[in-house]
PDB file of N, CA, C and O in Angstrom, chain B, residues numbered from 101:
ATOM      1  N   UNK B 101       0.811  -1.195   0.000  1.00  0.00           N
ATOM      2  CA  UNK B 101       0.000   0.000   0.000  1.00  0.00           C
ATOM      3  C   UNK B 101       0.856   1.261   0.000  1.00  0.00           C
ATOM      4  O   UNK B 101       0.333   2.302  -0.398  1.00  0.00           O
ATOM      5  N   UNK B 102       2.122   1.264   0.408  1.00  0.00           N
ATOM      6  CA  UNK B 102       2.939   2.690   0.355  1.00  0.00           C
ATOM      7  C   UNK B 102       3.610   2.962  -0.660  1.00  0.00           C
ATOM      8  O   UNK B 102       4.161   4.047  -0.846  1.00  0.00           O
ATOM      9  N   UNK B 103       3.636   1.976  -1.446  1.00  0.00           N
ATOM     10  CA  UNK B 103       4.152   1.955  -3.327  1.00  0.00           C
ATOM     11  C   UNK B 103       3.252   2.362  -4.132  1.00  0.00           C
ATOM     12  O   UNK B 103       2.159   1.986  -3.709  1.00  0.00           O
ATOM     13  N   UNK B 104       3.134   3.101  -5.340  1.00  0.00           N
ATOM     14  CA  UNK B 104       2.270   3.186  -6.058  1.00  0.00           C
ATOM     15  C   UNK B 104       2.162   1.743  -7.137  1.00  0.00           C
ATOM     16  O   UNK B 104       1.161   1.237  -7.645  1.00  0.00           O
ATOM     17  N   UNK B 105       3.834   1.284  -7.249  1.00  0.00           N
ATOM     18  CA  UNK B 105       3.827   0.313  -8.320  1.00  0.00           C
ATOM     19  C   UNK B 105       3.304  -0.965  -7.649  1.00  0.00           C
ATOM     20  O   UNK B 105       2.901  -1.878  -8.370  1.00  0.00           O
ATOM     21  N   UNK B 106       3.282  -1.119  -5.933  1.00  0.00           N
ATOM     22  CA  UNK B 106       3.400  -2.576  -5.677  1.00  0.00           C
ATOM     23  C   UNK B 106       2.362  -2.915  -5.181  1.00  0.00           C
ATOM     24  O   UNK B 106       1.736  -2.478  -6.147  1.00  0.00           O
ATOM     25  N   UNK B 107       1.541  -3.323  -4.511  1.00  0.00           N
ATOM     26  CA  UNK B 107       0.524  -4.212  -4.316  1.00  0.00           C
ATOM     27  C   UNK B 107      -0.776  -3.962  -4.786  1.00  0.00           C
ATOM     28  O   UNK B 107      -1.592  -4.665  -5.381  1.00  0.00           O
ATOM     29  N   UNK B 108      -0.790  -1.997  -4.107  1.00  0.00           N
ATOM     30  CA  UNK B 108      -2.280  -1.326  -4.204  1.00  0.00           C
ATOM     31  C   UNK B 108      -2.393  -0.965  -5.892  1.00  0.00           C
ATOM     32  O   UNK B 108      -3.447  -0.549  -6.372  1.00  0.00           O
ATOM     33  N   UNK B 109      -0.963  -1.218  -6.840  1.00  0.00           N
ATOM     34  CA  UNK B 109      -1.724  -1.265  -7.740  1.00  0.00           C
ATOM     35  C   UNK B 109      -2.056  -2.436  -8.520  1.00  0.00           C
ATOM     36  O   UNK B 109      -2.714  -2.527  -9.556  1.00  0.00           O
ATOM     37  N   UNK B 110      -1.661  -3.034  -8.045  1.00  0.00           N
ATOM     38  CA  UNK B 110      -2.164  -4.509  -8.305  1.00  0.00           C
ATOM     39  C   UNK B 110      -3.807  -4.890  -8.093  1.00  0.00           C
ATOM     40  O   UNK B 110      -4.506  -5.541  -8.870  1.00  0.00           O
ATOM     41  N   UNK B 111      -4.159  -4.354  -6.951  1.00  0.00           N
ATOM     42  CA  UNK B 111      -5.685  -4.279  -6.679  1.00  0.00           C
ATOM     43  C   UNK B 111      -6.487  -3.409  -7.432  1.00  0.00           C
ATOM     44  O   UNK B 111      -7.596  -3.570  -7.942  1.00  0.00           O
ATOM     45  N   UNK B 112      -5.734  -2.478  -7.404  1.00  0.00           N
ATOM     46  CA  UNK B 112      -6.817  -1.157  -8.275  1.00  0.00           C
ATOM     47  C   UNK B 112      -6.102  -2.148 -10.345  1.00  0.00           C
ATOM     48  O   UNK B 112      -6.818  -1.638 -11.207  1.00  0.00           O
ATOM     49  N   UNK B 113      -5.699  -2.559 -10.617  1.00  0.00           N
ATOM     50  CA  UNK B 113      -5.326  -3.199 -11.578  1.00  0.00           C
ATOM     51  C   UNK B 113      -6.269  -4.331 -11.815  1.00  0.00           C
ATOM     52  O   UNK B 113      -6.500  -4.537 -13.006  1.00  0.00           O
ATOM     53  N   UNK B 114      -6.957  -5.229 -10.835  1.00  0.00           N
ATOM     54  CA  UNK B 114      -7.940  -6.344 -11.012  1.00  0.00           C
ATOM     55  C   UNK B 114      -9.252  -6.198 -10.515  1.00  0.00           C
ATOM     56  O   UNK B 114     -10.061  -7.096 -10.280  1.00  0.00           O
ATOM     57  N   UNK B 115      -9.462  -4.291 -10.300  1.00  0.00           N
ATOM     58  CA  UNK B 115     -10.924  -4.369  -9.310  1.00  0.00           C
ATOM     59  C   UNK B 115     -12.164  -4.468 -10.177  1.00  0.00           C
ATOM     60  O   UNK B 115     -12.455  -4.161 -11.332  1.00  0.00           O
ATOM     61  N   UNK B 116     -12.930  -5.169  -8.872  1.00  0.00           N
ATOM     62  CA  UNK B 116     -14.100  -6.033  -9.443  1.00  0.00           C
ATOM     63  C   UNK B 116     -13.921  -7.276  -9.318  1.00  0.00           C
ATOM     64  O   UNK B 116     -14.973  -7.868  -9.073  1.00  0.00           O
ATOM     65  N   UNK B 117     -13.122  -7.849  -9.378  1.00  0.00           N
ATOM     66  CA  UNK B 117     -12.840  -9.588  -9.497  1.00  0.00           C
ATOM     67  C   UNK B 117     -12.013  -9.774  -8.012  1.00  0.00           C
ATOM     68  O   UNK B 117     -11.653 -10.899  -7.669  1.00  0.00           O
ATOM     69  N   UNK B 118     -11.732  -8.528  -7.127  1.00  0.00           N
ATOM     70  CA  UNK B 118     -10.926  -9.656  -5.750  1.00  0.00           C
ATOM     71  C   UNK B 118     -12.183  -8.831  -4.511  1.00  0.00           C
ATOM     72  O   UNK B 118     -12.949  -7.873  -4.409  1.00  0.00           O
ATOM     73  N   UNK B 119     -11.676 -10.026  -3.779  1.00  0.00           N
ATOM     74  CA  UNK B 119     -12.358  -9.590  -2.477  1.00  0.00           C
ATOM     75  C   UNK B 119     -11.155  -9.744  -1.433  1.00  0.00           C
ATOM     76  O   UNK B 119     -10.056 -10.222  -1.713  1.00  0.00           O
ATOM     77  N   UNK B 120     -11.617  -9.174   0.041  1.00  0.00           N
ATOM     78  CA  UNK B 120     -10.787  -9.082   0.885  1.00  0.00           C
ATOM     79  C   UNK B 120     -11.754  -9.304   2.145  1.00  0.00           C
ATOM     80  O   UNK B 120     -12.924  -8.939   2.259  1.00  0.00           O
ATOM     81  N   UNK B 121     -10.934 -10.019   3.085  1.00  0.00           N
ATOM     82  CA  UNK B 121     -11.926 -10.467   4.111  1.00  0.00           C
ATOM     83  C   UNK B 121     -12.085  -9.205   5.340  1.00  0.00           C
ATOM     84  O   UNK B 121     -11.101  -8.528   5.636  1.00  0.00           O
ATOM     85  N   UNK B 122     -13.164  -9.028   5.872  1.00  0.00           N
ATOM     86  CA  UNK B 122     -13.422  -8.188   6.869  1.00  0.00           C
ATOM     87  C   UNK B 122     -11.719  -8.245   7.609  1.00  0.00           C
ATOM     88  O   UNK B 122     -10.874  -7.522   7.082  1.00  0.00           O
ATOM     89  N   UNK B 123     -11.424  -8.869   8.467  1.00  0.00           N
ATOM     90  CA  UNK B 123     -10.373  -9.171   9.191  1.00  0.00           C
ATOM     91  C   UNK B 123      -9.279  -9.026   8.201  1.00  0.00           C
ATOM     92  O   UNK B 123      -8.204  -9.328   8.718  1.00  0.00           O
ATOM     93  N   UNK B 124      -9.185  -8.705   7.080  1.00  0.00           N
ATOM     94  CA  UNK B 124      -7.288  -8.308   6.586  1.00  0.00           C
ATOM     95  C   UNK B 124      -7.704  -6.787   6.474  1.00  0.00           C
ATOM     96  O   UNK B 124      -6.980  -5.903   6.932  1.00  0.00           O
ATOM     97  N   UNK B 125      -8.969  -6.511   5.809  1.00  0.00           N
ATOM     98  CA  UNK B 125      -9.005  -4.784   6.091  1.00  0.00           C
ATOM     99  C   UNK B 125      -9.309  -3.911   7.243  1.00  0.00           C
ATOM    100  O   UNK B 125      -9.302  -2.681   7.192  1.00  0.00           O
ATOM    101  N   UNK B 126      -9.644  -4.805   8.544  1.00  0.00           N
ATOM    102  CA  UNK B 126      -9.647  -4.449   9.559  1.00  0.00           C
ATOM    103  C   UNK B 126      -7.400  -4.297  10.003  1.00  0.00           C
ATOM    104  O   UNK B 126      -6.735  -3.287  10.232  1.00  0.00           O
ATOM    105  N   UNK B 127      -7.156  -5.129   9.965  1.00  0.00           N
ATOM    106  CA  UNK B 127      -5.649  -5.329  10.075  1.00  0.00           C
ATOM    107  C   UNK B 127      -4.905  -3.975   9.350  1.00  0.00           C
ATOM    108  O   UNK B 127      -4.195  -3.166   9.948  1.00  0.00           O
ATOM    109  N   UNK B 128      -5.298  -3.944   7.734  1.00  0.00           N
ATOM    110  CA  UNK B 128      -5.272  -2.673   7.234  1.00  0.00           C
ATOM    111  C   UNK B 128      -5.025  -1.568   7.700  1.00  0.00           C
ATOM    112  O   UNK B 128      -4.028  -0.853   7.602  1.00  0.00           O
ATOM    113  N   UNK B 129      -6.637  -1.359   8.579  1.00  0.00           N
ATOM    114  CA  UNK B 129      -6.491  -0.136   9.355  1.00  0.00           C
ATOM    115  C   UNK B 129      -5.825   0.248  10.524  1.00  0.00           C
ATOM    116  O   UNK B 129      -5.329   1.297  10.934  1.00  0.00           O
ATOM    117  N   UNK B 130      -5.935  -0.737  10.888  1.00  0.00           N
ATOM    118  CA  UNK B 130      -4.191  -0.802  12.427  1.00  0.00           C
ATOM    119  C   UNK B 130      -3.408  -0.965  12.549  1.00  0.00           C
ATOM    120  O   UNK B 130      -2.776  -1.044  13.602  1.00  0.00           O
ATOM    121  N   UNK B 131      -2.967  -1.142  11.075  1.00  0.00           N
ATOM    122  CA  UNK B 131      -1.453  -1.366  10.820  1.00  0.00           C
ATOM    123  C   UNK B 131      -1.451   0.709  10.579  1.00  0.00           C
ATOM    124  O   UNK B 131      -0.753   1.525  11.182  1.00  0.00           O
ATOM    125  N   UNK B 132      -2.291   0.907   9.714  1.00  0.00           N
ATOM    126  CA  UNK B 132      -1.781   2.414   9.287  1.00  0.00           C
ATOM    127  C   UNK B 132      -2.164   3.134  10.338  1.00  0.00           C
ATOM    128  O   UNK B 132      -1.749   4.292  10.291  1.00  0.00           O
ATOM    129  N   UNK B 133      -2.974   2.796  11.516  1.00  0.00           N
ATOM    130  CA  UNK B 133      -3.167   3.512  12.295  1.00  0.00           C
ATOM    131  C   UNK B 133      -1.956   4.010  13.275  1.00  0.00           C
ATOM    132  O   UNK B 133      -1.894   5.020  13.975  1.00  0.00           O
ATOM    133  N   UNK B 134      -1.236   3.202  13.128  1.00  0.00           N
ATOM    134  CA  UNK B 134       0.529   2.791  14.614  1.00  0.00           C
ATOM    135  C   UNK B 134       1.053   3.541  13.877  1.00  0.00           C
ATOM    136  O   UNK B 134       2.027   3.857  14.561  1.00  0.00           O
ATOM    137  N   UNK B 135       1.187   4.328  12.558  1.00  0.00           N
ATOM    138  CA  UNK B 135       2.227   5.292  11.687  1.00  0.00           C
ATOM    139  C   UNK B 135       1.928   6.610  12.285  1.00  0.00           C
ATOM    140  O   UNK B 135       0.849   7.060  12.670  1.00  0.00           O
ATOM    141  N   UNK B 136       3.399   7.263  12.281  1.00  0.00           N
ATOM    142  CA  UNK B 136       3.056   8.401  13.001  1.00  0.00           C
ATOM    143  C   UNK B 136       2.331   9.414  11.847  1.00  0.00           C
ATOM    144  O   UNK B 136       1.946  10.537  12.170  1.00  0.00           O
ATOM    145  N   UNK B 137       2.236   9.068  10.936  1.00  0.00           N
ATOM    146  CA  UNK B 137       1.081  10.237   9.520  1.00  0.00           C
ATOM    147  C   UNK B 137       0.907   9.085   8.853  1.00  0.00           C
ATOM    148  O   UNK B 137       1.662   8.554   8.038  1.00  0.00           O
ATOM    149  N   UNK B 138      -0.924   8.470   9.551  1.00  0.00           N
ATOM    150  CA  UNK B 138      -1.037   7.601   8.542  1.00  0.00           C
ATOM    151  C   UNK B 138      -1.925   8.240   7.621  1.00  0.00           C
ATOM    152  O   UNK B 138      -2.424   7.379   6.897  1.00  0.00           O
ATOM    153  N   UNK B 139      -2.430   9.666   7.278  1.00  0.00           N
ATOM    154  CA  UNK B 139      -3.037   9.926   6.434  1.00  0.00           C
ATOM    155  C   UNK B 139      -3.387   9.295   4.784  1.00  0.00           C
ATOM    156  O   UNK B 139      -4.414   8.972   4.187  1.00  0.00           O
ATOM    157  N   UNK B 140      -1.616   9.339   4.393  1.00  0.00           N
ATOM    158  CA  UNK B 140      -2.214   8.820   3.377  1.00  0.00           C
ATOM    159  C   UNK B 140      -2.463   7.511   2.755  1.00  0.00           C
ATOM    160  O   UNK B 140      -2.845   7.456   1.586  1.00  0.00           O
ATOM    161  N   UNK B 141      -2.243   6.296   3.567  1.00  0.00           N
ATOM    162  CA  UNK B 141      -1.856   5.059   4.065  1.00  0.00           C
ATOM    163  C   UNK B 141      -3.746   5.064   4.128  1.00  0.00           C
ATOM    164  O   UNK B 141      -4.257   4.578   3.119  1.00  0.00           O
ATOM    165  N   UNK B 142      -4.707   5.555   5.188  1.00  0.00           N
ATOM    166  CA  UNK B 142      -6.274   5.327   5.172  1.00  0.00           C
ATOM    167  C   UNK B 142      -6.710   6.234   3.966  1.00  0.00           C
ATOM    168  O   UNK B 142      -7.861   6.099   3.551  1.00  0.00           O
ATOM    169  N   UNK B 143      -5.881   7.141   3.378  1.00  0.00           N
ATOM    170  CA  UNK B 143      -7.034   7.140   2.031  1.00  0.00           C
ATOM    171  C   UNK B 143      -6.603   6.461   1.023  1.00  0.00           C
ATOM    172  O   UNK B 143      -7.005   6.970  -0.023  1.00  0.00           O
ATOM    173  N   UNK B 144      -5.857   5.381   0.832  1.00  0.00           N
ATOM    174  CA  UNK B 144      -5.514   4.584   0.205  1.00  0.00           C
ATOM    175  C   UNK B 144      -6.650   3.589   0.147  1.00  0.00           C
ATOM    176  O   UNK B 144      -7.526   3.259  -0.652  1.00  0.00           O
ATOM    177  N   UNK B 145      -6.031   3.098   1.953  1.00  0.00           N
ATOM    178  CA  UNK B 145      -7.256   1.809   2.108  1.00  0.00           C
ATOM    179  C   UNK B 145      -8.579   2.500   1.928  1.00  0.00           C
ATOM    180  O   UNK B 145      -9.442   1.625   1.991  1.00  0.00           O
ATOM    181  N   UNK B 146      -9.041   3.502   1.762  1.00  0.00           N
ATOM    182  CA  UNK B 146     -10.524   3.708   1.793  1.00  0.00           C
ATOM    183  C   UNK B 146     -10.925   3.806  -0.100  1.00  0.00           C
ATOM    184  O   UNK B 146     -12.100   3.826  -0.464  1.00  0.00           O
ATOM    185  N   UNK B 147     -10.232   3.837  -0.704  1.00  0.00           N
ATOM    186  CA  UNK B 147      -9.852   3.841  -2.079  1.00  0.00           C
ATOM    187  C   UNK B 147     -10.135   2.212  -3.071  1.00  0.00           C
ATOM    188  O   UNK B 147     -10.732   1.902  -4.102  1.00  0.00           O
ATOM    189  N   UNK B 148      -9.280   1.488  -1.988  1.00  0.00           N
ATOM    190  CA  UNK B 148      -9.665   0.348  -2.196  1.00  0.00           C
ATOM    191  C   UNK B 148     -10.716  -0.505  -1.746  1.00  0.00           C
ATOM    192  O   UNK B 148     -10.930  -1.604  -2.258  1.00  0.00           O
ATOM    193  N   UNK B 149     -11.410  -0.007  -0.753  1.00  0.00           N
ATOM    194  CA  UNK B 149     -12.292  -0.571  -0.561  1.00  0.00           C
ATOM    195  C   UNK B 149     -13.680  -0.073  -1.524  1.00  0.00           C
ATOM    196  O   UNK B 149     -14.807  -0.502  -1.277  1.00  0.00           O
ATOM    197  N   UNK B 150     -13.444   0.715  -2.439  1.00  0.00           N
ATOM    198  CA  UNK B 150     -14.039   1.001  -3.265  1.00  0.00           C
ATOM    199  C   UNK B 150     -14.191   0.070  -4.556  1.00  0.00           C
ATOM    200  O   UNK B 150     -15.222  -0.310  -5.112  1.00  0.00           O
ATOM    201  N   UNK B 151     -12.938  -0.166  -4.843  1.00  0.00           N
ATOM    202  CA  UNK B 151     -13.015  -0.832  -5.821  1.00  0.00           C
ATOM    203  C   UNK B 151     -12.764  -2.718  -5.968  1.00  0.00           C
ATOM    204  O   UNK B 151     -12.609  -3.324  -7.029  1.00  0.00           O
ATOM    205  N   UNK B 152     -12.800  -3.514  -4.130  1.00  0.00           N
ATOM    206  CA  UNK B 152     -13.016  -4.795  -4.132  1.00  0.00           C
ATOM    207  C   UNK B 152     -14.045  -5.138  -3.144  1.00  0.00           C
ATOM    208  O   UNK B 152     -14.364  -4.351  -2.253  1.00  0.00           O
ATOM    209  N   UNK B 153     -14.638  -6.447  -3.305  1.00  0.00           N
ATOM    210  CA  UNK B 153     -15.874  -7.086  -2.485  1.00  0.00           C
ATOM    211  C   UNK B 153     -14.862  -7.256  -0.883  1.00  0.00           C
ATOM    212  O   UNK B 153     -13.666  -7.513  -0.749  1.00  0.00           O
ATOM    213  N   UNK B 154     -15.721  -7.041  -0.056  1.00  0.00           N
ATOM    214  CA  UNK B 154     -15.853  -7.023   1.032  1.00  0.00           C
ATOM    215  C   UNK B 154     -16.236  -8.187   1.538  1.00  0.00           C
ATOM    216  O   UNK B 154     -17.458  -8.340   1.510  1.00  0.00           O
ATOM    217  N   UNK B 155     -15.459  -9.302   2.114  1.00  0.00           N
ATOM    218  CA  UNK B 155     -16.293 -10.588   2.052  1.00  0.00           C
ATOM    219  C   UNK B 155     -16.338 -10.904   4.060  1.00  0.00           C
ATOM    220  O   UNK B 155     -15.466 -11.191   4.880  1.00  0.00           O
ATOM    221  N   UNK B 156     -17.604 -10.693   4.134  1.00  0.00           N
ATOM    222  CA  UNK B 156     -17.556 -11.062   5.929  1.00  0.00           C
ATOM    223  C   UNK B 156     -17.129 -12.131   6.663  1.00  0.00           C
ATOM    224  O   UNK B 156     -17.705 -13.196   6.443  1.00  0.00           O
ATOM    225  N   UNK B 157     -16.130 -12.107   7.606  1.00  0.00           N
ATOM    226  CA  UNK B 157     -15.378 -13.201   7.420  1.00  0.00           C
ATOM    227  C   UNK B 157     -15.834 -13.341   9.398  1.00  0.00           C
ATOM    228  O   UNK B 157     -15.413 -14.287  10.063  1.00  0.00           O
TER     229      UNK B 157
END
């Protein structure tokens, strides 16, 4: 997620077709939360949760 080339665009690259379980985007957010400026780290993740299924886990 702090790369533009490496993971998050990999997701925004296949969205529509992945999902992510409640519990890794919960993890998500508390991982960027412990950064001392996680600003742009949660509008990332809030970015992506735009563009994959949400699967309740």
């Amino acid at each position: 997620m702090k790369r533009p080339g490496g993971l998050a665009h990999r997701f925004f690259q296949h969205g529509g077709n992945l999902r992510v379980p409640t519990i890794v985007l919960a993890e998500l957010y508390a991982g960027a939360r412990k950064l001392p400026s996680p600003d742009r780290l949660l509008v990332a993740i809030s970015e992506l949760t735009r563009e994959v299924a949400i699967l309740d886990s």
